[in-house]
C-alpha positions as CSV (number, residue, x, y, z in Angstrom):
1,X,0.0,0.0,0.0
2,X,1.4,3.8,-0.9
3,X,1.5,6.3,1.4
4,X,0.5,9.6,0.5
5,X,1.0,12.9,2.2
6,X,-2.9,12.9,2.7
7,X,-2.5,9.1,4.5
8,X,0.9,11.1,6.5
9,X,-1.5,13.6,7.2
10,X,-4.2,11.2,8.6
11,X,-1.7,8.6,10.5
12,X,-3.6,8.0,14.0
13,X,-2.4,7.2,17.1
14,X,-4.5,4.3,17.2
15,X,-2.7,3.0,14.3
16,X,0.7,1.9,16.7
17,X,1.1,-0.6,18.9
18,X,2.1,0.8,22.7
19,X,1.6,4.4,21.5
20,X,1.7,5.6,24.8
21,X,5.4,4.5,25.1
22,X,6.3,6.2,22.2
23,X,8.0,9.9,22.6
24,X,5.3,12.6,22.0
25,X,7.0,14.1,19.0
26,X,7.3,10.9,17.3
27,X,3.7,11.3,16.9
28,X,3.0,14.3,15.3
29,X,1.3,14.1,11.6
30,X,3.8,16.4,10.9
31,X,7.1,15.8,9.0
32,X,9.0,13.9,11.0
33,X,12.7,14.6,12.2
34,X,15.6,12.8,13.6
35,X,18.4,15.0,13.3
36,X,19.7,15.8,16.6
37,X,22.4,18.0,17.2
38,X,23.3,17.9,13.4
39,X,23.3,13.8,14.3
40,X,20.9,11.9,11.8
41,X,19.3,9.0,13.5
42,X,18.3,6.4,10.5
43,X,16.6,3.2,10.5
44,X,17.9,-0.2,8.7
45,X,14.6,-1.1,6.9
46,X,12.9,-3.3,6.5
47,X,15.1,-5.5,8.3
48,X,13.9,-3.6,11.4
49,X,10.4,-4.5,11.3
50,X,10.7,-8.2,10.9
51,X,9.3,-8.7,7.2
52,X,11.4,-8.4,4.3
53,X,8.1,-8.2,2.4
54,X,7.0,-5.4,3.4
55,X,6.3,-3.2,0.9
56,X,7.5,0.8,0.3
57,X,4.5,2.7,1.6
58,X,4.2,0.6,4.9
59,X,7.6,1.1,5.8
60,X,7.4,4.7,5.0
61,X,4.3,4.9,7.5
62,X,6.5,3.2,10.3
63,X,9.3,5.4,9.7
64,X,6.5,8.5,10.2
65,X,5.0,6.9,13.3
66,X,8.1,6.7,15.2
67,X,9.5,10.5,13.8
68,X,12.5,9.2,11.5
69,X,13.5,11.0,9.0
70,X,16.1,8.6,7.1
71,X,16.7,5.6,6.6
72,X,19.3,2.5,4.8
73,X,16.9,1.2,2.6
74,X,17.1,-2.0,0.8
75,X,16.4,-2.5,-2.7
76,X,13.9,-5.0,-2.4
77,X,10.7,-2.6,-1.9
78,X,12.0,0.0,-4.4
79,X,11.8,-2.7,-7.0
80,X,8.3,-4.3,-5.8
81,X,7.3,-0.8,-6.4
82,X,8.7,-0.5,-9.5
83,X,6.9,-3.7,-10.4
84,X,9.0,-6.3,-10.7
85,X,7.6,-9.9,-11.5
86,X,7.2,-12.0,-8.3
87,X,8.8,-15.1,-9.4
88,X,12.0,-13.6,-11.0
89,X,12.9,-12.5,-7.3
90,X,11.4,-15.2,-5.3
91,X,13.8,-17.6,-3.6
92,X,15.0,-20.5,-5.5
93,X,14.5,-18.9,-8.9
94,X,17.0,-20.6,-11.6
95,X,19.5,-19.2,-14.1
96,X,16.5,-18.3,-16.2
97,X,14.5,-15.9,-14.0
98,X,18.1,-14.4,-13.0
99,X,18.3,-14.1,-16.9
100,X,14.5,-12.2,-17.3
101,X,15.5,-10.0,-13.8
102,X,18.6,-8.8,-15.7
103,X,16.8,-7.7,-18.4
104,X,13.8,-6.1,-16.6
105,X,16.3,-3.9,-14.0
106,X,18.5,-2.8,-17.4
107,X,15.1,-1.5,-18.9
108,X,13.7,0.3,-15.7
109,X,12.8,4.1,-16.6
110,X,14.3,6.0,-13.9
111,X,11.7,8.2,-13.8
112,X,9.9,5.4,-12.1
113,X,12.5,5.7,-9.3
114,X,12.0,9.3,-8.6
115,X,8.3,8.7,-8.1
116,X,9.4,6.4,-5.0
117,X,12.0,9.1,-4.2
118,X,9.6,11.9,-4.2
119,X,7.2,10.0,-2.2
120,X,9.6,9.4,0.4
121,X,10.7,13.3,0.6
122,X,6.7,14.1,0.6
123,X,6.9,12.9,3.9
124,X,9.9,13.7,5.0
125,X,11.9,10.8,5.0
126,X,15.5,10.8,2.9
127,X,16.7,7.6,1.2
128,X,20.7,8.2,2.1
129,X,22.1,4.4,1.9
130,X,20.4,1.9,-0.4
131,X,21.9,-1.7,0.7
132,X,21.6,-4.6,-2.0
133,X,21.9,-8.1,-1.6
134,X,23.9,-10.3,-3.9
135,X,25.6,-7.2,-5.4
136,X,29.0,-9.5,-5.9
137,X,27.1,-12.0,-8.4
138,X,25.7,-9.5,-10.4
139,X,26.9,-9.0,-14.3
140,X,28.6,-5.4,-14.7
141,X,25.7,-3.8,-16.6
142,X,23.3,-4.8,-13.7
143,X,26.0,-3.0,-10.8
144,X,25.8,0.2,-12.7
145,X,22.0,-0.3,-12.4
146,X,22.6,-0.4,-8.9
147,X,24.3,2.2,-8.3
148,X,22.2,4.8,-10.7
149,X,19.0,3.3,-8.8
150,X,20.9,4.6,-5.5
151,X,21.9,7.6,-6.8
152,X,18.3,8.2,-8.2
153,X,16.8,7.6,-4.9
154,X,18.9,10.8,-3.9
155,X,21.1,8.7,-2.4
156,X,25.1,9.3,-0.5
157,X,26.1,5.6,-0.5
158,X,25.1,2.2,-1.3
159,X,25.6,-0.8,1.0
160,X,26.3,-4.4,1.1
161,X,28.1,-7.3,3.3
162,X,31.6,-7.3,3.1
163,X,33.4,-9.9,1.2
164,X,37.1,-8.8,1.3
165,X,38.1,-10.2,-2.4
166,X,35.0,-9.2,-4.2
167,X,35.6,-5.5,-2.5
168,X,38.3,-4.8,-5.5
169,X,35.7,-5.2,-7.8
170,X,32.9,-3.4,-6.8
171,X,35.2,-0.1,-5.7
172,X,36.4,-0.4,-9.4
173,X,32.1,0.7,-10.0
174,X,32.6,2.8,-6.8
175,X,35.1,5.3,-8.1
176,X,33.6,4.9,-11.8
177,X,30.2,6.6,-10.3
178,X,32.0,8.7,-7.6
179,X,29.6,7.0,-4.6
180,X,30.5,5.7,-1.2
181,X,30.0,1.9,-0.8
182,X,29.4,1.1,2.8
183,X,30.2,-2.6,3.7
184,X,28.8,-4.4,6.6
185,X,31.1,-6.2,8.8
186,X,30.1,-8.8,11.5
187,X,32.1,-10.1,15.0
188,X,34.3,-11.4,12.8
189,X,35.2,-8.6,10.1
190,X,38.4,-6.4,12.1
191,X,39.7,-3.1,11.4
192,X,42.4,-4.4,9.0
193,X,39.7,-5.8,6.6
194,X,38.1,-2.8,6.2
195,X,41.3,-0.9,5.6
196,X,42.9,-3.4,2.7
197,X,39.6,-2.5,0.9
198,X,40.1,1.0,1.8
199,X,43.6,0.5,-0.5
200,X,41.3,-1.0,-2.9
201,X,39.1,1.7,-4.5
202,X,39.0,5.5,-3.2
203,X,35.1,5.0,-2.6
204,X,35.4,1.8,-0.8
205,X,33.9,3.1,3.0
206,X,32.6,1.1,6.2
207,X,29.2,0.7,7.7
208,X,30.6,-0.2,11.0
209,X,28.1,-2.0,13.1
210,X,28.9,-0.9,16.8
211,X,27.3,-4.2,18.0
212,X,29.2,-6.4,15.9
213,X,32.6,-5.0,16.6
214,X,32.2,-4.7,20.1
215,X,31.4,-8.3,20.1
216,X,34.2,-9.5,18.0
217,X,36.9,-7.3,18.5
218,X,36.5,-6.9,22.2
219,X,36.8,-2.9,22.0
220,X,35.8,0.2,21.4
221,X,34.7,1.0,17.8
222,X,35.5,4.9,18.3
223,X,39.2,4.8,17.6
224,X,38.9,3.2,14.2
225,X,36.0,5.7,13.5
226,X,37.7,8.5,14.2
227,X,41.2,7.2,12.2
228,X,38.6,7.0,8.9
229,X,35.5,8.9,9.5
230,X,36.0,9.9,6.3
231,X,35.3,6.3,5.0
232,X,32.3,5.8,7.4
233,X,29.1,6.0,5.9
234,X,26.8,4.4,8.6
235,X,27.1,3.5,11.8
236,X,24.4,0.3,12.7
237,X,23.5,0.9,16.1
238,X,23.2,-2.1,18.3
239,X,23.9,-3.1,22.2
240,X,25.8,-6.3,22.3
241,X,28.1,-7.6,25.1
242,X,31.7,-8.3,25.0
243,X,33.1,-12.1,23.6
244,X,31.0,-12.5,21.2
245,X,27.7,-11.9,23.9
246,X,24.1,-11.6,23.1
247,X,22.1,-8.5,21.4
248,X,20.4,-6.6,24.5
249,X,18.0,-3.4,24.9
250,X,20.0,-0.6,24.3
251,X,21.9,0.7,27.2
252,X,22.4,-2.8,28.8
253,X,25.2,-4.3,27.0
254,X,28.6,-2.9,26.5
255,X,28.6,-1.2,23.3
256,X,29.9,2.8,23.3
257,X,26.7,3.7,22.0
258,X,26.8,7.3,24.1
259,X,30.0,7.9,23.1
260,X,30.4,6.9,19.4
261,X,27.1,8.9,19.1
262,X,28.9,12.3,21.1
263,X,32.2,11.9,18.6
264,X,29.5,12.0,15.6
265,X,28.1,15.7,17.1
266,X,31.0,16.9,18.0
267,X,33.4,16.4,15.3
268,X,30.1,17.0,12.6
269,X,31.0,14.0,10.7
270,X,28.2,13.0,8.3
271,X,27.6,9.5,9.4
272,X,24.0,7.8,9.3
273,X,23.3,6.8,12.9
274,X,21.2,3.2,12.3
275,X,19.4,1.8,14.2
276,X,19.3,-2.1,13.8
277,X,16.9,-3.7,15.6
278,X,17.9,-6.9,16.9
279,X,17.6,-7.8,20.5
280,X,14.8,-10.0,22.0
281,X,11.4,-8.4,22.0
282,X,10.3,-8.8,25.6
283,X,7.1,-10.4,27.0
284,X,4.3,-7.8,26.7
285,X,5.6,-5.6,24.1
286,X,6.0,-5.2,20.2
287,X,8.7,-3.9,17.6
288,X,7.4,-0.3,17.0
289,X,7.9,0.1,21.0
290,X,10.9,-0.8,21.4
291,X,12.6,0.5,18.5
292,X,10.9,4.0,19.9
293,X,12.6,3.3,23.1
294,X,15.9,3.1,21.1
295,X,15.3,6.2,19.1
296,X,14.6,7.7,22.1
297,X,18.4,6.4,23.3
298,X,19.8,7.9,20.8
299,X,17.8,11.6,21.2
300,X,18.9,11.7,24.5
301,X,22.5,10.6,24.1
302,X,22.5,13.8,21.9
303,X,20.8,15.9,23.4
């Protein structure tokens, strides 16, 4: 379902599970905003609301409800919306639908993309990281589709996991469009990975997952930030514990989210603060309250 700026308009409180939780600006029909002391707080989505399916509009109308203004989107309900056939996407699909998909992306009018771009900015919500999934296995002609649908969707970076060989190749398309890739490391992905693809491509960058590399590396994520802010394009923002420990409510593990959040501010980098949703939901509550709770964190960490 679309979302319009009449349905912004008309979002009701009624509409969100443990509304009363939520912060009472989050719920104003009005534009929302999530910049905080020049900070932009961001949402990984869908991933963050549990359903991959979800289509464009619906996530768009979450993003509203809890006052976000930006988000990492993935590619998947950009090209729903663009009307791409279910079964060349749906899992399992052979070397033949991969064949049809090819051809449908390199024929997509991007004029269709700005209609999903504009009804995103309608309502006040920026596209600024666009991640993709199976980026390495795609034929050239369908990463330059890639990264013109990013840059379309108006756009700073494109993400994707990190996969240290294949990181050569797709910072060769990096530098060729002059736009930031942002790859996602785990526990296990350490600061020198990151920085042999630095030496890789001029446009090769990090989406540092705070979480993760508390987890794996057992320390702080702030010095390597600050070494290469200028390679960070996201930060995903996540409470883990140390060794490898569980995801937790925010605030209850051991992850510098305060403080990586402060050098952000203070040093006016422009790095996407992400929230990524993954700890337990706990007994009694649902998804939209607790990520409020964390975008709440984060608001007060600023402020």
């Amino acid at each position: 379902m679309l979302c319009t700026r009449r349905d912004v308009g008309k979002l009701a409180l009624s509409a969100i599970p443990g509304a009363s939780l939520l912060p009472k600006l989050t719920l104003s029909p009005a534009k929302p905003d999530s910049k905080v002391a020049g900070v932009q707080i961001g949402l990984n989505v869908p991933y963050n609301f549990g359903n991959p399916a979800m289509s464009g509009g619906d996530i768009l109308r979450n993003c509203v409800q809890l006052g976000v203004s930006a988000v990492e989107l993935r590619s998947q309900p950009v090209e729903a919306f663009l009307g791409v056939p279910a079964n060349l996407v749906a899992r399992g699909a052979g070397a033949g639908a991969a064949a049809e998909l090819r051809k449908w992306r390199l024929a997509i009018p991007m004029e269709k993309v700005k209609a999903f771009r504009r009804m995103y900015e309608d309502a006040g919500v920026r596209i600024e990281i666009v991640k993709f999934d199976g980026i390495y296995a795609l034929t050239d002609d369908v990463v330059d589709y890639c990264f013109e649908l990013t840059r379309t969707l108006g756009a700073r970076a494109l993400s994707c996991e990190i996969s240290l060989d294949d990181t050569k190749r797709l910072g060769q398309f990096a530098d060729k469009h002059q736009l930031m890739v942002g790859y996602h490391g785990h526990a296990e992905t350490t600061p020198h990975i990151w920085e042999t693809a630095f030496g890789y491509a001029k446009h090769n960058g990090a989406n540092v997952d705070l979480g993760h590399f508390i987890a794996g590396n057992n320390t702080s994520p702030a010095p390597f930030i600050t070494q290469h802010h200028d390679r960070i394009t996201h930060v995903h923002v996540k409470d883990r514990k140390l060794n490898n420990g569980p995801n937790v409510p925010f605030g209850q593990g051991d992850t510098p989210i305060k403080e990586v959040l402060r050098l952000i501010r203070d040093h006016k980098w422009n790095i996407q603060a992400t929230i990524e949703f993954e700890y337990p939901v706990p007994p009694g509550s649902d998804r939209m309250t607790e990520m409020a709770k964390c975008v709440q964190f984060c608001r007060a960490a600023l402020a």
